[in-house]
Structures are given as structure tokens and as C-alpha cells.
N, C-alpha and C positions, 0 to 999 in steps of 0.2 A: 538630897540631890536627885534622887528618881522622881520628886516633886515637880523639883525644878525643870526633868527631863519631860514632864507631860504638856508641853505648849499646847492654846488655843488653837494652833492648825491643825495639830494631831488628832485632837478631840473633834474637831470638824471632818476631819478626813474619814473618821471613824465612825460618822452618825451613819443610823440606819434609814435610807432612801424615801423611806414614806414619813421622815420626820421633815417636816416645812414651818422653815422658822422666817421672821421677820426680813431677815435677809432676802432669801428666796425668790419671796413676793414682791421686794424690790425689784429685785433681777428680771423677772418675769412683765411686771411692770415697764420697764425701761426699754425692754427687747421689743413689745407691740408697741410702742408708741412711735415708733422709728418709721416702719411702714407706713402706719397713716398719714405722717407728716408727708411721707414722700408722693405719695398720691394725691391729695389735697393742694397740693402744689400746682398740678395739671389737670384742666378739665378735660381735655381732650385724650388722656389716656384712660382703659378700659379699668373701671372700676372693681377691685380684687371683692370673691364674695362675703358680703356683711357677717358680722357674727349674730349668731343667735342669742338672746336674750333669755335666760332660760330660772335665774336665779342670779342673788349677790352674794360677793365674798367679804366678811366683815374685812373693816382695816385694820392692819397690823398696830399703829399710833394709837387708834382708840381700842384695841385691843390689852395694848400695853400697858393705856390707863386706867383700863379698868380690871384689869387682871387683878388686883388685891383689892377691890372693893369684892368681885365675884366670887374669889375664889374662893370663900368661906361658905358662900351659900352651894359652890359647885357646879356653878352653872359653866363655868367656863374652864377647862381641862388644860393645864402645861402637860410639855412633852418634857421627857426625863431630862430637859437641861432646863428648864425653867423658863422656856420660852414659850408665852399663850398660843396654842393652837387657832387659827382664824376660821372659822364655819360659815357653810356654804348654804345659804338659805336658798328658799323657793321650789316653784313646782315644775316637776321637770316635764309633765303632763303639759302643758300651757305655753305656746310658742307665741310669745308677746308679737305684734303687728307683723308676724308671718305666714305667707298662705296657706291653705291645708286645701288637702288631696283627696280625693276620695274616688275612688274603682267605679266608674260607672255600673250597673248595673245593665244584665245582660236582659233587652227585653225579649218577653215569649214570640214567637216566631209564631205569625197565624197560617194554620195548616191550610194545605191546599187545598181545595173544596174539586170534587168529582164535575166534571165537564159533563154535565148529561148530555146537554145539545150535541157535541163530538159522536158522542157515541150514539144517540137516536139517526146522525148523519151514516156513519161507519156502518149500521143496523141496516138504514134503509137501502144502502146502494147498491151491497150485491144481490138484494128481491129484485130491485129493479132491472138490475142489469140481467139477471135471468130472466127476466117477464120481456124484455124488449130482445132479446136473445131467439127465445122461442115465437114469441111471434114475428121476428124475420125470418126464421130459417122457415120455419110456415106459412109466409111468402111464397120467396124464391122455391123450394119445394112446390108449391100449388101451382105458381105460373111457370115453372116448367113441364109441369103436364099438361095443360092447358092445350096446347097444339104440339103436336109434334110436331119435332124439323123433319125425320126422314117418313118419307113417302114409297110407297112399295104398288108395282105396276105390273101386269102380264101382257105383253103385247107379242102377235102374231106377225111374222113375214112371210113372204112368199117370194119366192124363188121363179124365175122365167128358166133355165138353164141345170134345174135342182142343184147346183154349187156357189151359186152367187147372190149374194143378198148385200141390201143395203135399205139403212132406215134414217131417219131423220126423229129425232123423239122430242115430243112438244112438252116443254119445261114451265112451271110456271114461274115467277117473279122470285128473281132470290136465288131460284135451283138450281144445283148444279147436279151433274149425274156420278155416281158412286159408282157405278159396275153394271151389267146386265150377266145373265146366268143363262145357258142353255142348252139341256140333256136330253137324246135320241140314241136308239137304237136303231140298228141299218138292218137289212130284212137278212142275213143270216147271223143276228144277235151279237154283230161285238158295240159294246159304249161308244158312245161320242159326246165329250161334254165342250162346250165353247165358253167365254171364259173372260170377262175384264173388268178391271178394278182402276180405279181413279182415284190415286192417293192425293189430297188437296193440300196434304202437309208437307211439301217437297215442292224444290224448286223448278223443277223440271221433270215433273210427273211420265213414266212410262205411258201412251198411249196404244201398245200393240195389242190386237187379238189373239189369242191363244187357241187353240182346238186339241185336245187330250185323246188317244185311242189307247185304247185299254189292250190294243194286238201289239202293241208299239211301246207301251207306257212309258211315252214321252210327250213334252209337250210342241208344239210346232206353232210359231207366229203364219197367220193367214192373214189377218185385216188389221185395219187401224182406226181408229177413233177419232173425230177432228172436232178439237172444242169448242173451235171459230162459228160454228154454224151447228154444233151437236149432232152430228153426222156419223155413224159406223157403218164401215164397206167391210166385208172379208169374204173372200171361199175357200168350202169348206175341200181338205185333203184326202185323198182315196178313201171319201166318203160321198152318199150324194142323198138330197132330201129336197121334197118340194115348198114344204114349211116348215118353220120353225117358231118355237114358244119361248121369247125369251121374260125372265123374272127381272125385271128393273130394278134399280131399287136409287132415289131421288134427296135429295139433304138439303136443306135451305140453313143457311149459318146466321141467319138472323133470328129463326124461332128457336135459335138453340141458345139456351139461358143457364146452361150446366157449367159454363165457365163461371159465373158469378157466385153461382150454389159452392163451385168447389174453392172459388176465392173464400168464403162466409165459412165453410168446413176448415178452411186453413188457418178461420183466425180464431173459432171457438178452441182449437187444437193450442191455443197461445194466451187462451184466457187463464189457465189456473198459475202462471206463470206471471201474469197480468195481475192476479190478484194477489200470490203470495211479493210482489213485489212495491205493491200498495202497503200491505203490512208494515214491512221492513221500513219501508220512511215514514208511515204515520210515527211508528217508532224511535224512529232516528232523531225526527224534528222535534219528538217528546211531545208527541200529541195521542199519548195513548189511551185517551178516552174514543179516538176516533179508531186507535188499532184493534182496541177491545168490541167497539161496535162491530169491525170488519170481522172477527174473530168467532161472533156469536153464534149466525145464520150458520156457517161450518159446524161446528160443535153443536148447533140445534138439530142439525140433518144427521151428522153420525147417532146423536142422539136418540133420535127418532126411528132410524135404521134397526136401531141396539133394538130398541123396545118393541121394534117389530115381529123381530125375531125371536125375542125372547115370548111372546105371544103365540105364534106359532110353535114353538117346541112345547109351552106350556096346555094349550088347547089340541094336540098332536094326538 
């Protein structure tokens, strides 16, 4: 009876999972063949991806039939029920009419080559710009000494009344008058200095005479100056003299060329700022074969400085 209780399904139920018997392969069989019917059907739906071809599975049928011709030689192995095992030939190396891949290959990266040109440019510019430097300021420098603007004059007056004087002072082209100066003593020895200055940087310039007594040491307005026609009138204050010596002194603003000298002074004040800013974007723009030129002439002059020095302590 316990024979009778071991039925065919029991024994199926109870194989071990890596045993595939004819059945199986059926099954397996019958399950793909479903899909591709269903696809084949429509050309217009997307095509599910192909299998790969990789190797064949013997068949189960001719398996079957030759299981007892083989299995004497051995070639062909049952599983512990008797049922012929099917084998999976081929090469799993060898993808029958499917593409193959292959990793590009990284090529060598050719290296940058050094810009000389850049940097023979970067070299030459700040020689230049100091050589064109120095001989402007050696100019401007030279043709402002060339003529002075102020002019320097002693002229005498003479007095009808010994307190009143009045002179008219002949200018040349351009001039205009800065001040005259003029110092006496009176015959029981106290100072008397007279006194006027023409500021041209102002709107409305003081025009008064001044007269100084050293008994008084204050100053006292006596005359005035008239620019219209270059005229000074004054008398002098309980003081009295028949002549007088005054020191002129004349400025012409067209021979004066110091504004420009100090414009040129204000801008070499702006060059190292000029140049460390040159740097910074030959840099930036990644052109530093031209930074490294700019860089040279600098580092050849501290260089140079070094070695000087060190010469003189060494020769000392």
C-alpha cells in the first residue's frame, strides 16, 4: 500500500530544481512561442529585443531516441529518473550576427608648445615703455627751462611831493605783473617796506598797496594797483622819501610748461599700477607666455640690483 501511496505527482513534486526533464523543455518551449506570435502579427508595434544566439539545446525527442543507443558509450547522462539530460552546445565567446563594442581609445593629448612670440612681445614692452618714458620727461624737463616764465626787474621812482608816487610798468607780451617790493629807511632809522602781490589764481584778486612801519608793526593800505592799463599810484604814511627802488617781479603763463611736466609726473606715479595690471589679464585671458615676458624685465632689474650689491659688500 505505501507503493501504491507514492503517485507520479508526488515524485514530481519532490525532484530537485536543477533536474529538467523533457517536460520542462516543453513548457519552456510553448511559453516563448506565444510572444512572438503576438508581435509578428503587427508591423507597426515596437519590436521586443531579439535573443541572442549563443549556442543550441539538443532535443528532448531525439534525445529520447538515442538515449539507449548512447548510453552505453556514456556520452549521454540520465538524471536519477531516467529521463536523458539535453546539452547545451556552443560558444558563449561568439555573438552570432550581433554587434560588438569596443571602448574607444583615449588619444594622447598634444602638449601645449610655449608661445615665444608672446613672450618676446610681453619682454619688449616695458624696455620700451621706459625708453619712451625717459625721453619725455627729458623733454618736458629741458623745454621748461629753456625760457623762464618769470621775469625779475628793479625800477626807480621818483616822487615830486616825497609821499606820492605813481608808475606805469612796461610789460611784455603775455605778462602780467606778480608784485613789486620796496624797502627804505627814513633819516631817523625806523623800516618802511611797500608791498604788493597779484594773486592770478583767484577771482577777484586783491589790488591794494600795503606800506609796513616797523614803529607801528602793522600794515596800512596807501595805493592801488590798476590792471586795466598796469598802473600803481600810492603815498606813502608818516613816512616821506624822494625815491624809491622797487623789485618787480613779471610771469608770462604761456612760457610756463610746469603744468604739463606735472600732468607726465602724475602719470609715471600710475605706471607700476599700469603694469602690474597688464599682468593680471595677460593672465586672466591665459596668455601667459605674454605675462611671463611682462614679468622678466622686473625680475632682471631686482636681479641685477641683487648683484650689485652683493659686489660692492664683496669688493668693500
Amino acid at each position: 500500500m505505501a507503493e501504491e501511496g507514492d503517485s507520479p505527482d508526488a515524485e514530481t513534486d519532490n525532484k530537485p530544481f536543477f533536474a529538467i526533464d523533457a517536460e520542462d523543455v516543453a513548457e519552456a518551449a510553448a511559453a516563448t512561442s506565444i510572444p512572438a506570435t503576438i508581435a509578428s502579427t503587427s508591423s507597426t508595434t515596437v519590436q521586443p529585443p531579439q535573443p541572442m544566439v549563443m549556442g543550441t539545446l539538443s532535443d528532448s525527442s531525439a534525445t529520447s531516441q538515442s538515449a539507449s543507443a548512447t548510453g552505453a558509450e556514456g556520452e549521454m547522462k540520465a538524471n536519477p529518473w531516467g529521463a536523458p539530460t539535453p546539452q547545451l552546445t556552443g560558444d558563449i565567446n561568439t555573438m552570432g550576427g550581433q554587434g560588438m563594442f569596443t571602448i574607444p581609445t583615449t588619444l594622447p593629448q598634444e602638449q601645449e608648445r610655449f608661445n615665444w612670440g608672446q613672450y618676446g612681445i610681453g619682454f619688449v614692452i616695458p624696455i620700451i615703455a621706459v625708453f619712451l618714458l625717459g625721453v619725455g620727461g627729458e623733454v618736458l624737463s629741458g623745454s621748461a627751462y629753456d625760457e623762464d616764465p618769470w621775469r625779475y626787474e628793479e625800477i626807480s621812482m621818483q616822487s615830486g611831493d616825497n609821499q606820492t608816487f605813481e608808475i606805469q610798468f612796461a610789460m611784455n607780451e603775455d605778462e602780467v605783473l606778480e608784485g613789486f617790493y620796496s624797502y627804505f629807511e627814513t633819516e631817523d632809522g625806523h623800516a618802511i617796506r611797500i608791498s604788493y602781490w597779484y594773486d592770478n589764481y583767484v577771482s577777484t584778486p586783491d589790488t591794494t598797496v600795503y606800506q609796513y612801519n616797523d614803529t607801528s608793526a602793522k600794515e596800512t593800505a596807501i595805493g592801488t594797483y590798476y590792471d586795466s592799463n598796469s598802473t600803481a599810484y600810492f603815498q606813502l604814511s608818516d613816512a616821506t622819501a624822494d625815491e624809491l627802488w622797487l623789485s618787480v617781479d613779471f610771469y608770462n603763463p604761456e612760457l610756463d610748461e610746469y603744468d604739463s611736466f606735472d600732468a607726465f609726473n602724475t602719470f609715471l606715479c600710475f605706471m607700476p599700477f599700469i603694469y602690474l595690471a597688464s599682468v593680471i589679464a595677460a593672465f586672466v585671458k591665459g596668455n601667459k607666455a605674454l605675462a611671463y615676458g611682462l614679468l622678466t624685465p622686473f625680475f632682471l632689474q631686482i636681479g641685477l640690483i641683487i648683484a650689485f650689491i652683493l659686489m660692492l659688500i664683496a669688493f668693500w
